[in-house]
N, C-alpha and C positions, 0 to 999 in steps of 0.2 A: 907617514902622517901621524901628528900626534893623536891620543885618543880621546876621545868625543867625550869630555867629562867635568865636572864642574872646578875650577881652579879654585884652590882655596887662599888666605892668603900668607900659609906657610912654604906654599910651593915654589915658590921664587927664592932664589938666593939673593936677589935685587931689593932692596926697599928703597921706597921713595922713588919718583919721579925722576928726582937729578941723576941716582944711580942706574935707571931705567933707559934715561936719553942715551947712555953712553954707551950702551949694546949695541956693538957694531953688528949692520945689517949689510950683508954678501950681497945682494941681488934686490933689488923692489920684485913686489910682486906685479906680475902682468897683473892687464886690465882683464875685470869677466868677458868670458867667449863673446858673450852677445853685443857687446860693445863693437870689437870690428868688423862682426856679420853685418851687425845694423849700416855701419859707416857705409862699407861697400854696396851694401844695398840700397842707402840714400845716393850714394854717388851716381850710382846705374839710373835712379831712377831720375834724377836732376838732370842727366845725360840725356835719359829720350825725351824728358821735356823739352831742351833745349830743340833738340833736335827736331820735334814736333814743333814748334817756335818757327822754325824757317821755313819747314813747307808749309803752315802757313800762310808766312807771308808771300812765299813763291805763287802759292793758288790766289791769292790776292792782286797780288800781281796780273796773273794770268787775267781774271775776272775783270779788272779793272780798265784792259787790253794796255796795259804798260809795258817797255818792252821790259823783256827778263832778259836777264845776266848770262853771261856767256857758259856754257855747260863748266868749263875748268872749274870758274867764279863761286860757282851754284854747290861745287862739290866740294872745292874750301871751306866753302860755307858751311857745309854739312859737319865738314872734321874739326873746324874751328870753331864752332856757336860753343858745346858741349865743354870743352876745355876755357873758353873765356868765361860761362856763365860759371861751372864748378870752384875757377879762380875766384872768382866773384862772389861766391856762396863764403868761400874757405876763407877767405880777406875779412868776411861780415862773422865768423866762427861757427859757421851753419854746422860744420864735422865734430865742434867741441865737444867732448865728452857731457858737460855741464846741459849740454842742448839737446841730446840725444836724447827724443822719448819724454822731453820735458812739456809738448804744449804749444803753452805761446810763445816762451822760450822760440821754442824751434822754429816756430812758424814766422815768428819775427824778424827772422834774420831773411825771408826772403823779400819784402820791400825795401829791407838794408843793400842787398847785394842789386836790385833792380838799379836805385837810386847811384849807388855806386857807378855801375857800369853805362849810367846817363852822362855823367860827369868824365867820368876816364872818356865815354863817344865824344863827348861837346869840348876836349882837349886836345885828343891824338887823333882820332876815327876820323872828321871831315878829310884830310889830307888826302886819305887812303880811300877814299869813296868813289874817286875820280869823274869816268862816266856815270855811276850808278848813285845819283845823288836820292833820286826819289823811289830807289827800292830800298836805300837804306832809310829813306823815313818810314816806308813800310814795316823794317824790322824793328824799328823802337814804336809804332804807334798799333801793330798788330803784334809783331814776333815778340816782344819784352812783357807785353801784358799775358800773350798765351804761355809762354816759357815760366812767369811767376805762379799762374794761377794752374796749373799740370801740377809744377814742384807742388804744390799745399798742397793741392788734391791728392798727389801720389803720397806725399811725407804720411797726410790723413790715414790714409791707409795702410800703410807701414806703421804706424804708430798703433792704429786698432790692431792690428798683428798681434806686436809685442803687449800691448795689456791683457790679449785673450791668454796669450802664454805666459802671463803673469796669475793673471787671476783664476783663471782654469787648469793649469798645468804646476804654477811655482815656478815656471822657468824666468832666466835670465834678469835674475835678481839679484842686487848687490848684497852681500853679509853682512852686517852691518852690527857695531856694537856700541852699546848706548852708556855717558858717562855723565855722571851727576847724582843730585839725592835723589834717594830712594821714592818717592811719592814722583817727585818730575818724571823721571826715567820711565816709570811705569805707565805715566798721562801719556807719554810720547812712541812706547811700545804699541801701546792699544792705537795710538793712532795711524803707527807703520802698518798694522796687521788690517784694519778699515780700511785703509787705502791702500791694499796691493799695488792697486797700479802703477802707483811710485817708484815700485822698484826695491823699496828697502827690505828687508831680511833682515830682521834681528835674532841675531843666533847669540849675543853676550850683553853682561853688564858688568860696569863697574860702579861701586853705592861704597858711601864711607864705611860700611857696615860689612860689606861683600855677602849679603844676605842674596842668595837665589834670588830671582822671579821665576813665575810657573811659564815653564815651556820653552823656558830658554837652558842649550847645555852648558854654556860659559857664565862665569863670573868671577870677580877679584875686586879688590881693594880700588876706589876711584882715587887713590897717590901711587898705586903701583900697576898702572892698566896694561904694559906692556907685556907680561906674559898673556895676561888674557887675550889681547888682540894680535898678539902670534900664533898663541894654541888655537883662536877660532876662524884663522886666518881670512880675518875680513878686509874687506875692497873699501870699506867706510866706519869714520868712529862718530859718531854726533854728543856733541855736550848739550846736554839738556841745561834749562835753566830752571832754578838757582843749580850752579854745580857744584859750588863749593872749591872751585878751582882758583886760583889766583890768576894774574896776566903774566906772575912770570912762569907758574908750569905751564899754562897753556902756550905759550910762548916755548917751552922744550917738549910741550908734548906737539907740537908745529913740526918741529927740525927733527922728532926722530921719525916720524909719521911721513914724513918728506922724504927718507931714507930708506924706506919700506914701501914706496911707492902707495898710499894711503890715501883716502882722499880722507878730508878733515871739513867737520862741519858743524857751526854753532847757532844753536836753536836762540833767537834774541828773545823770547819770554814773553812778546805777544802774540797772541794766537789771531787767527785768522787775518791777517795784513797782508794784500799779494803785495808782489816784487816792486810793481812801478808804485806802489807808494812808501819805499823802501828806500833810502838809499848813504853811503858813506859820506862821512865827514871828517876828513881827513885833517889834521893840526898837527904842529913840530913834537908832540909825545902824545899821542891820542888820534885816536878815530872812535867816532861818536855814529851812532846810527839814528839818520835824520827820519821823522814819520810825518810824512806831508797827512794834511787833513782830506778828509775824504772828500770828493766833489758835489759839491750844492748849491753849485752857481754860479755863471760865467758862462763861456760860450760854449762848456761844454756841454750845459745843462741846455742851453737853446738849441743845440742840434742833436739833442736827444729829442726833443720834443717835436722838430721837425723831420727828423728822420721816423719816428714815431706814427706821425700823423698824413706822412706819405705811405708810409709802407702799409697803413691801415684801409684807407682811403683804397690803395692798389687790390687790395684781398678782398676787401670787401666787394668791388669790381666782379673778378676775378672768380670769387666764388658764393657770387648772383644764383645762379644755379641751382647751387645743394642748399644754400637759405631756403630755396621753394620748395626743393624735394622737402629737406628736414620739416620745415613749417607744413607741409601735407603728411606728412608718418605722424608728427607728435597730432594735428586736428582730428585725423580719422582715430587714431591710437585711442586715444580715452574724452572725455570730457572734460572743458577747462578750455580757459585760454592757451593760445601758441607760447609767448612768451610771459614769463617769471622775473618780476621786479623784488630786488632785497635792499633794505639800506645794508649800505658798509662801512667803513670807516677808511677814508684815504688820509693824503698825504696831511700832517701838520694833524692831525686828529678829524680832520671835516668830514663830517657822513657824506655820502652820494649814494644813487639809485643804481643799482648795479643790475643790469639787465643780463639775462640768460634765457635758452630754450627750456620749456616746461619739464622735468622728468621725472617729475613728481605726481601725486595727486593731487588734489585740488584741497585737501583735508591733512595733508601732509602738516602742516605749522601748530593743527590743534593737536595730532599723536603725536608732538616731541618728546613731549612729557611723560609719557607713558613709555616709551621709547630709550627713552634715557634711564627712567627706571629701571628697564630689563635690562639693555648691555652695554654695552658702551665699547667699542674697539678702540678707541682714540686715546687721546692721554690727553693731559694737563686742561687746559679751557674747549678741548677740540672735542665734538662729537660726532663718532665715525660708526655707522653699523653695517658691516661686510655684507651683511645679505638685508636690508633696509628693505620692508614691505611695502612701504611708503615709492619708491623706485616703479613706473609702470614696467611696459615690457620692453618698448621702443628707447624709453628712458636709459636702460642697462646699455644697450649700443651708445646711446650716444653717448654717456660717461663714459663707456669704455677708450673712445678715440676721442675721448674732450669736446667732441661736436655741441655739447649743448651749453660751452663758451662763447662760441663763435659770435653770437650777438653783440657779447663786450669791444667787440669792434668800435662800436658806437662810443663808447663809454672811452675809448682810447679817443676819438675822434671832439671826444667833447673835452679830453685835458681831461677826466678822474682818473683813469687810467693809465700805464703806460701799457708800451709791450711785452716789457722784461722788469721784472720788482718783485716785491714780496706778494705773497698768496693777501687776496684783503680778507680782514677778518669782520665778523659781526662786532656789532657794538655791546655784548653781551661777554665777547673773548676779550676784545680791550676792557672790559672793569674791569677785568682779574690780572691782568700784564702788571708783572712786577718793572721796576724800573729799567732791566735790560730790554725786555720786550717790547717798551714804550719805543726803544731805538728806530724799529724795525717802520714805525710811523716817519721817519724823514724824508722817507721817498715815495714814489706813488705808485701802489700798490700795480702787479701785471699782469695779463693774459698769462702769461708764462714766467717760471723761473726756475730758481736752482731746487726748489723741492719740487717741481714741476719734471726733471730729466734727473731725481735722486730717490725717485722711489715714492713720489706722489702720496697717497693716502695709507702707504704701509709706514711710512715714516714715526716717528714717536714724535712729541710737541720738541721736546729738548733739539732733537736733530732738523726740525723742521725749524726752529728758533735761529740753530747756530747756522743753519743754510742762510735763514734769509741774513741774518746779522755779517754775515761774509759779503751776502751781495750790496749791502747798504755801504758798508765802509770801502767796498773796490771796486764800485761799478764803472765801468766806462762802456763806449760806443765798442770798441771790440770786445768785449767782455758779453755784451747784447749779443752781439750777430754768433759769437759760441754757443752761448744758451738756445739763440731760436734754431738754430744749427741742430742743435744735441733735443731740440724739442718734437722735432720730425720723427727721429725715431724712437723716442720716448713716447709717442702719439699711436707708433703705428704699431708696437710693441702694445699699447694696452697696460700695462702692470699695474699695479698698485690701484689703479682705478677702481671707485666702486660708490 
C-alpha cells in the first residue's frame, strides 16, 4: 500500500491528463465491502417479503372459506414468489450499486418491480392459473401489496443500519476524491463531511493549484488526477463545479476511471435540485441537463391539498382525546386561555391566524423585549431562548414532543396551512428576508418540515433557510409522506426542541 501522504505535483512522471489516460490499469478495483453485504442482505430480505406475501394470501384464502391450492401448488408457491419478485426487483435495478442506500432511489424501484410483475401476470400468468383462478387474484390484490410494502419496510431498516454505521462508526464509506477549483472543491467537501450519511469519504483533492485542504491526506494537480486517485485509492472521483475541466479531459478522465473500476461523478453547479426534477437531454454532440420548474400548480398541487385536508380531518378525529387531556394540563397549569392565536405570514405573502396550545404566559409578548436584549440563541431574524422564562411548566412538555401544534390542524383544515412546508414565520422575520428568503413564501407554510426532522430550534437561520429552500423547489406528495415519516421520530426523540 502506498503511503498515506500528500502527492505533490512533481511526484508523477505523467503530466497532463492525456499522458495520465494512458496508464494501463491491471485489475479495476473491487467494489467497497459493504456494497455486497448490503446486496445480499436486501436480497434475504425481499426474499421473506415475498414469501410473507403468500402466506398471506393463503390465510386469506383460508378466511375467506375459498378453497386453497393443492399442498404441491402451495409449496411452489413458496420457492417461486421469492425468485420471481427478486427477478422483478433486479429487472427495476433495485440491487444497482447507484440505489443501494440511496432513499427514494431505492425505494422507488419497488412500485417499479410490483407494476412490472402485474403486466408479465396479465401476459403469461392467467394460462398457468388453471383451477386457481381466484387465489391468484388473492396474490396480486393481497400478496403483491404485502410483498411491496414488507420490502420498503425492511429496505427501511436496512438503510438505518447503514447510516448508524456511517455516521457513528465511519464505516462503509466510499473514498472519495474531489476535482475542480479550489473554493468549489472545498463547498462540496464540507458538504460530504454534513452529510455522512451519503456515504462519501473524502480522503483527496485535485485544485489547479494542488494546494492541500485541511484534513484530507491526498492531493495533486486537477490536469494530472491520476496519481492522486490511485495513491488514495478511491471507489469515487466527483467534479465539482466550475472544474476547470474541458469535455474533452473529462471525457479521458471517463475511460481511464472506467479502467480502474471508478465510479465517476459530476456535480452540475446547482445546489439543492433533487433527481426528479433532473433530467438528460440528449442531442447528436451534446447532452444538456434539463431543470423542470418546481411544482405550483396543477394536479399535483390539488392533491396535495386533498390529501392534506384528509389526513387532517383523520388526526384530528383520532386524537380528540389528548386535545382534552392537553386543553385540561395547559387550564389547571397557569392562568390564561387554552389556546394561543399569532398572525403569520403564509403562502404568497398573506397573514393568517395561526393557532397553537398556550405554553407561554400570558405576559409572554410584552418581555420579548427584554428578552431579546439579554440573549438571543437564534440567528439571523430568528429569536430562540434555550431556557425562555417566558415557557410555563406544562409548556416545556409540550414543546418538547410538539404537542402545543397540534391545534394547527385547523389551520391545515382551513387551506393556511399545509402538513409539510416551511416553518411560517412572523411578519416581523419576513421584513428582514432578503430576496432568497422571500422564496421560502411560495408555498404554504407546514405543521412539519425538513427543519422540523433536521434539528428543529438548534438549527442556525442559514441551514433552516437552505432546508426550507430545498423543500420549496422539490416538494412532491412523496417527498410529504417522507418528512411525516421522519416527523414521528423527530417528535418522539424531543431534540432541539425548546
Amino acid at each position: 500500500m502506498q503511503h498515506m501522504g500528500l502527492r505533490r505535483p512533481g511526484d508523477s512522471t505523467h503530466e497532463g491528463l492525456d499522458a495520465d489516460a494512458a496508464i494501463p490499469q491491471s485489475a479495476p478495483r473491487p467494489a467497497p465491502q459493504w456494497i455486497p453485504r448490503y446486496r445480499r442482505a436486501a436480497v434475504v430480505l425481499d426474499a421473506l417479503a415475498a414469501m410473507a406475501a403468500v402466506c398471506a394470501a393463503h390465510v386469506a384464502s383460508v378466511a375467506l372459506g375459498m378453497p386453497s391450492p393443492v399442498p404441491a401448488g402451495s409449496n411452489l408457491l413458496l420457492l417461486l414468489a421469492p425468485v420471481v419478485w427478486i427477478a422483478s426487483l433486479a429487472l427495476s435495478r433495485a440491487y444497482d450499486q447507484r440505489h443501494l442506500g440511496d432513499g427514494p432511489s431505492e425505494y422507488g424501484t419497488m412500485p417499479q418491480a410490483a407494476v412490472r410483475l402485474l403486466a408479465a401476470g396479465a401476459v403469461v400468468g392467467a394460462p398457468f392459473l388453471g383451477h386457481l383462478p381466484r387465489w391468484g387474484t388473492l396474490l396480486v390484490l393481497i400478496g403483491l401489496p404485502v410483498a411491496v410494502t414488507l420490502s420498503l419496510v425492511l429496505r427501511y431498516l436496512l438503510r438505518q443500519s447503514l447510516h448508524r454505521a456511517r455516521s457513528q462508526h465511519g464505516r462503509a464509506m466510499q473514498r472519495t476524491v474531489v476535482l475542480g477549483c479550489q473554493e468549489s472543491v472545498s463547498e462540496l467537501v464540507t458538504e460530504f463531511r454534513r452529510e455522512s450519511t451519503r456515504g462519501f469519504l473524502a480522503v483527496g483533492s485535485c485544485t489547479p493549484t494542488a494546494d492541500p485542504l485541511p484534513g484530507l491526506p491526498f492531493g495533486g494537480l486537477l490536469h494530472s488526477p491520476l496519481p492522486t486517485i490511485d495513491a488514495a485509492q478511491a471507489d469515487v472521483v466527483v467534479v465539482a463545479h466550475p472544474s476547470g475541466l474541458d469535455s474533452t479531459a473529462l471525457r479521458r478522465l471517463s475511460w481511464a476511471l472506467e479502467e480502474r473500476g471508478v465510479e465517476l461523478m459530476v456535480a452540475p453547479g446547482i445546489t439543492e435540485v433533487a433527481g426528479p426534477r433532473l433530467s438528460i437531454r440528449p442531442s447528436a454532440s451534446l447532452a444538456l441537463l434539463h431543470v423542470e420548474s418546481p411544482a405550483s400548480s396543477g394536479g399535483a398541487l390539488v392533491g396535495k391539498v386533498i390529501f392534506d385536508r384528509i389526513v387532517a380531518f383523520a388526526l384530528g378525529l383520532i386524537l380528540l382525546p389528548l386535545f382534552i387531556i392537553v386543553a385540561l394540563c395547559v387550564k389547571v397549569d397557569s392562568k390564561g386561555p387554552i389556546l394561543f392565536r399569532q398572525k403569520r405570514i403564509g403562502a404568497r405573502g398573506e397573514p393568517f391566524s395561526m393557532v397553537k396550545f398556550r405554553s407561554m404566559s400570558t405576559d409572554a409578548e410584552a418581555r420579548l423585549a427584554d428578552l431579546q436584549r439579554a440573549k438571543n440563541d437564534g440567528s439571523g431574524p430568528l429569536f430562540k431562548h434555550r431556557h425562555d422564562p417566558r415557557v410555563t411548566r406544562i409548556g416545556r412538555i409540550l414543546r418538547r414532543y410538539s404537542l402545543d401544534e397540534l391545534p394547527q390542524l385547523w389551520n391545515v383544515l382551513t387551506g393556511d396551512m399545509s402538513l409539510v412546508g416551511p416553518r411560517p414565520p412572523l411578519p416581523s422575520e419576513v421584513a428582514t428576508y432578503e430576496p432568497d428568503a422571500v422564496r421560502r413564501l411560495r408555498v404554504r407554510p407546514g405543521l412539519t418540515g425538513l427543519w422540523q426532522v433536521s434539528g428543529r430550534s438548534d438549527l442556525s437561520w442559514d441551514e433552516s433557510l437552505r432546508l426550507d429552500l430545498r423543500y420549496v423547489d422539490n416538494w412532491s406528495v412523496m417527498f410529504d409522506l417522507q418528512i411525516l415519516w421522519r416527523t414521528v421520530r423527530a417528535v418522539v426523540r424531543g431534540h432541539g426542541a425548546y
